[in-house]
C-alpha positions in Angstrom: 114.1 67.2 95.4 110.5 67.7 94.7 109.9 66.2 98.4 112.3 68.5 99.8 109.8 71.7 97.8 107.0 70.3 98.9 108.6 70.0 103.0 109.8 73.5 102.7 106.6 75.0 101.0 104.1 74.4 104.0 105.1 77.5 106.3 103.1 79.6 105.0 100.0 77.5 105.7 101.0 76.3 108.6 101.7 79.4 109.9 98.2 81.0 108.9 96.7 78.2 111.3 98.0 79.8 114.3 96.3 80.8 117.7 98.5 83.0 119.6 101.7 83.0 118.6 103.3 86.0 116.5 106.2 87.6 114.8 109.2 87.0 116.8 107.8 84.2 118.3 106.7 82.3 115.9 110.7 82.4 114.6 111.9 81.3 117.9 109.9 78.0 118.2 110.5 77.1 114.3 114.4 78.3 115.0 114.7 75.8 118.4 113.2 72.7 117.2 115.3 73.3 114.0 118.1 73.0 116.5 116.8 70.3 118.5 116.2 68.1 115.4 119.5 68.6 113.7 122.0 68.0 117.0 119.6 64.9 117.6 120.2 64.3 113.8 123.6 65.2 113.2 125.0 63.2 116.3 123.3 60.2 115.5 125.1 60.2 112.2 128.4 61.1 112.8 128.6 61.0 117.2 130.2 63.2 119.3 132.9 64.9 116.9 130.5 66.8 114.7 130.6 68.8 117.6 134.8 69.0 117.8 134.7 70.0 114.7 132.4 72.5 115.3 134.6 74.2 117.0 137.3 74.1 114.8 135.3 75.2 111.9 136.9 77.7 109.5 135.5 81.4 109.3 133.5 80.9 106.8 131.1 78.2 108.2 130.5 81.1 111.1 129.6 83.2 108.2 127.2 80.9 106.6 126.0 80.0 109.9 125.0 84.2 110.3 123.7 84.3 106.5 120.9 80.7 107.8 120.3 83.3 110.5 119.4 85.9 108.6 116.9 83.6 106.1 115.5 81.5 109.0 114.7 85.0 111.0 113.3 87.1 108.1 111.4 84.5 105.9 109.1 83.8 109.0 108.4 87.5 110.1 107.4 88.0 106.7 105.5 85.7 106.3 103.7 87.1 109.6 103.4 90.5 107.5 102.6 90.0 104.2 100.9 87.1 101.9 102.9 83.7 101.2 102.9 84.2 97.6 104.7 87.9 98.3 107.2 86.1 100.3 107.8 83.4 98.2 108.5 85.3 95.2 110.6 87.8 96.7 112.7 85.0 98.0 112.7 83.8 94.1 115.0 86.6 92.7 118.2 84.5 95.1 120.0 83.4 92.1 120.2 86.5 90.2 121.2 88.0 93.3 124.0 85.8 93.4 125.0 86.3 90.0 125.0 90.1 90.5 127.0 89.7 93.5 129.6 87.4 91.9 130.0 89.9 89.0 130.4 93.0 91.6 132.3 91.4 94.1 134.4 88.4 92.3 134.7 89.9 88.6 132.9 87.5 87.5 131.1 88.0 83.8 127.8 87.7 83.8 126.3 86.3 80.0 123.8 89.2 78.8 121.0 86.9 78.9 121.6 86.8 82.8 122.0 90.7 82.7 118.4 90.8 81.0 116.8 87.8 83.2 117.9 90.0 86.0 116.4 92.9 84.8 113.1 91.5 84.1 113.1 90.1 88.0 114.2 93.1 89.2 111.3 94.7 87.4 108.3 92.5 88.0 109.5 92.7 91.9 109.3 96.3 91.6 106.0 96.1 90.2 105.2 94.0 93.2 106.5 96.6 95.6 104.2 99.2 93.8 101.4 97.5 94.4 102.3 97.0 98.2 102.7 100.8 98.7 99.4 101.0 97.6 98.0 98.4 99.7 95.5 98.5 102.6 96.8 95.6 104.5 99.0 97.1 107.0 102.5 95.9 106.9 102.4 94.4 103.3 105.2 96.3 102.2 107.2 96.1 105.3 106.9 92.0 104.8 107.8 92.2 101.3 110.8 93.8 102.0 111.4 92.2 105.3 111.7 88.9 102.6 114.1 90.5 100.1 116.6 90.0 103.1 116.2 86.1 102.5 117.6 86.2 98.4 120.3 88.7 100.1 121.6 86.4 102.6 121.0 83.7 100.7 123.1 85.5 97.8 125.8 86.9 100.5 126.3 83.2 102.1 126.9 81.6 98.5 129.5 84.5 97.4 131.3 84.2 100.7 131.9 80.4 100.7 133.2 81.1 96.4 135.5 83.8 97.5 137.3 81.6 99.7 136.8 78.4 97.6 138.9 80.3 94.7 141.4 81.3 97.6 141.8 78.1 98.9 142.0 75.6 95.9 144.8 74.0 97.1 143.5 73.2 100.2 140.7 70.9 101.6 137.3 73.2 102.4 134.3 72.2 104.3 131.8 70.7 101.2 129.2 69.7 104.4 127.1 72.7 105.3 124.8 71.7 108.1 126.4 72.9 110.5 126.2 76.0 109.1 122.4 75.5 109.0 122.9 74.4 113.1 124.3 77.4 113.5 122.1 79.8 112.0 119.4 77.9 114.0 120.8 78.4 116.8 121.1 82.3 116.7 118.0 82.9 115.1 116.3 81.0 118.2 119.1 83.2 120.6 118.3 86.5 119.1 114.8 86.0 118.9 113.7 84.7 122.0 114.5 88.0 124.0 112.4 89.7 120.9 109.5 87.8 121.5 109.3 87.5 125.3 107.1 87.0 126.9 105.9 83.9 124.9 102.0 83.6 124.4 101.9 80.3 122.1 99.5 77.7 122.8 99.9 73.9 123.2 98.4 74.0 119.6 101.1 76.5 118.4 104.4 74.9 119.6 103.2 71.5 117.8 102.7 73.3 114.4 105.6 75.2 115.4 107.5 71.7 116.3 106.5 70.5 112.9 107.9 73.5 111.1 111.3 73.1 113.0 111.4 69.5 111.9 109.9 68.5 109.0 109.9 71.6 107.0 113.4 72.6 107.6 116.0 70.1 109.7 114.2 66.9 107.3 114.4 68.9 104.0 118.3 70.1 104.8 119.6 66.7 105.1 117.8 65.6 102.1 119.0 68.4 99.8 122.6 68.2 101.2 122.7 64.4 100.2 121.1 65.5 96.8 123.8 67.8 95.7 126.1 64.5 95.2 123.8 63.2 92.5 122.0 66.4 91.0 123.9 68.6 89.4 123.2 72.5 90.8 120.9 73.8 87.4 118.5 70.9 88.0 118.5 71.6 91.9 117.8 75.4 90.9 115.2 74.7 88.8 113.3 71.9 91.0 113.5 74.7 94.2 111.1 76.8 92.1 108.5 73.9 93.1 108.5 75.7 96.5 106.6 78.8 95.0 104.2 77.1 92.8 103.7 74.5 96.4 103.7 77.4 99.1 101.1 79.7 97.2 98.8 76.6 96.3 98.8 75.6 99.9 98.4 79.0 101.0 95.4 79.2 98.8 93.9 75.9 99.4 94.6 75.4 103.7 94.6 79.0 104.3 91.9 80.7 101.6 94.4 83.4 101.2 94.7 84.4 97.2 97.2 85.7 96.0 97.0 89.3 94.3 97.0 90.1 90.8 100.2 91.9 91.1 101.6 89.1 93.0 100.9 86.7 90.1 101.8 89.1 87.2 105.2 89.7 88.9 105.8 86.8 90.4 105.2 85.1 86.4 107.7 87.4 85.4 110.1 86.6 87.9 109.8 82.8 87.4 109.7 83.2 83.8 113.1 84.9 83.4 114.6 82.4 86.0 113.2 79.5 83.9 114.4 81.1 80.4 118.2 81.9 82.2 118.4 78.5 83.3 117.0 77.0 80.1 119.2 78.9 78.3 122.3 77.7 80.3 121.4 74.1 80.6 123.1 73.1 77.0 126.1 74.9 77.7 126.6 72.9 80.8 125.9 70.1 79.3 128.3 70.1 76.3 131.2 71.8 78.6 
C-alpha cells in the first residue's frame, strides 16, 4: 500500500515537467493510456469475457464508472490550476465526506468524534479557500475548488455502491471494481478530447503523459484492488494519506514548488483530525 501512495503521488510532479500540453489535454492523454493499460491488463487476466460482462454490468458499476470520471477529469485540471499540495489536501477531506453523506442520505449515525473531525476539516479547508481568494496566482481558487469535486465523487461513488449493497444483501454484487475504473477512463478521455482539441503535446509530453496513465493510475488500481482482500479498510485509509505527505514532497523537491503556509496549516489540520478519527475508531474495530 505504501507503493501504491507513492505510484499515485507523482502527478503533480510529473505534470509540472510539461512542455505544451495543458488543461484538458493533459486529462485526455493520462485518461487514454489509463484505458489502454487496463483493457491490455484486464484481458490478459481474465480473456475476453471481462468484456461480456461488461455489458451486463449492473447500474451501479455505470455509476461508479461516472463518479472515476469525475476524479480522473477534475484532480488533473486542478492540478493545472492550483499547487499539488492544494490539490492533495482538498482531495484529503473524501472520508468525512462520505461519512456526511452516509448520515444524510442512508441514516446512518455518525459517532460525535466524526461530527467534530469533520468540522475541524471542514474548517482548516476553509481556511485554505481564504487564503486562495486572496491569492495572486490566477486560478488558485478555481483549482482548489475544481479538486473538492474529487472527495465529492469519490464520496458520491462509495454511498452509491452501500445503498444498493444494503438493498441487495441477498443477492450476489459486483465486489471487483475495475471496470468501473475502465469506465471512468474511458469517458474522461471521451469527454475530454473534444475539450482539448486541437492537441499541442510534444513527443516529451505524451511519454510523461503515457507514464501517468500507466504507472500512476492503471498499476496502482490493480494493486489496491488485490490489497483490500488482506487489509482491512481503516489501515488502507490511513496508508492513502502517504499520497499527501509523497505528492507535496515531490512537488517540492522535482518541481521547486512550496507549498503555502496556509496550505500547510490547513492541510495539518485536515490530516490531523483524519488521523485522530481513525485512531479513535481503530480499537473499536478491532474488539467488534
Amino acid at each position: 500500500m505504501v507503493l501504491v501512495t507513492l505510484m499515485w503521488s507523482i502527478a503533480g510532479v510529473v505534470t509540472r515537467h510539461l512542455e505544451a500540453a495543458r488543461s484538458f489535454e493533459v486529462t485526455f492523454w493520462r485518461s487514454a493510456f489509463n484505458a489502454m493499460a487496463l483493457t491490455l491488463a484486464l484481458t490478459w487476466m481474465r480473456g475476453a469475457s471481462v468484456w461480456a460482462g461488461l455489458l451486463r454490468a449492473p447500474w451501479a458499476i455505470w455509476v461508479s464508472g461516472l463518479c472515476w470520471s469525475v476524479m480522473f477529469t477534475a484532480f488533473m485540471v486542478a492540478i493545472t490550476l492550483t499547487t499539488v499540495a492544494n490539490v492533495l489536501i482538498t482531495m484529503s477531506v473524501a472520508p468525512f465526506v462520505t461519512a456526511l453523506f452516509s448520515r444524510l442520505l442512508l441514516g446512518h449515525r455518525l459517532a460525535m468524534r466524526t461530527w467534530i473531525a469533520i468540522a475541524a476539516a471542514g474548517a482548516g479547508i476553509a481556511w485554505m479557500f481564504a487564503s486562495e481568494a486572496g491569492a495572486t496566482q490566477p486560478g488558485a481558487l478555481a483549482g482548489t475548488l475544481v479538486a473538492l469535486c474529487v472527495p465529492l465523487a469519490a464520496a458520491t461513488n462509495w454511498t452509491v455502491l452501500q445503498h444498493i449493497a444494503e438493498r441487495r444483501r441477498d443477492q450476489e454484487l459486483p465486489t471487483d471494481m475495475l471496470p468501473a475504473v475502465l469506465i471512468g477512463a474511458l469517458i474522461s478521455a471521451a469527454v475530454t478530447l473534444p475539450l482539448g482539441w486541437p492537441l499541442r503535446a510534444s513527443a516529451h509530453d505524451v511519454g510523461l503523459l503515457a507514464l501517468l496513465g500507466v504507472v500512476q493510475l492503471a498499476i496502482p488500481c490493480l494493486i489496491a484492488v488485490r490489497l483490500t482482500r488482506v487489509l482491512p479498510a481503516p489501515e488502507i485509509a490511513l496508508l492513502a494519506l502517504l499520497e499527501v505527505v509523497f505528492g507535496v514532497a515531490w512537488a517540492w523537491l522535482g518541481a521547486g514548488e512550496r507549498p503555502s503556509a496556509a496550505a500547510l496549516s490547513g492541510g495539518a489540520v485536515v490530516l490531523g483530525a483524519l488521523l485522530a478519527n481513525e485512531a479513535f475508531a481503530l480499537p473499536r474495530r478491532q474488539t467488534g
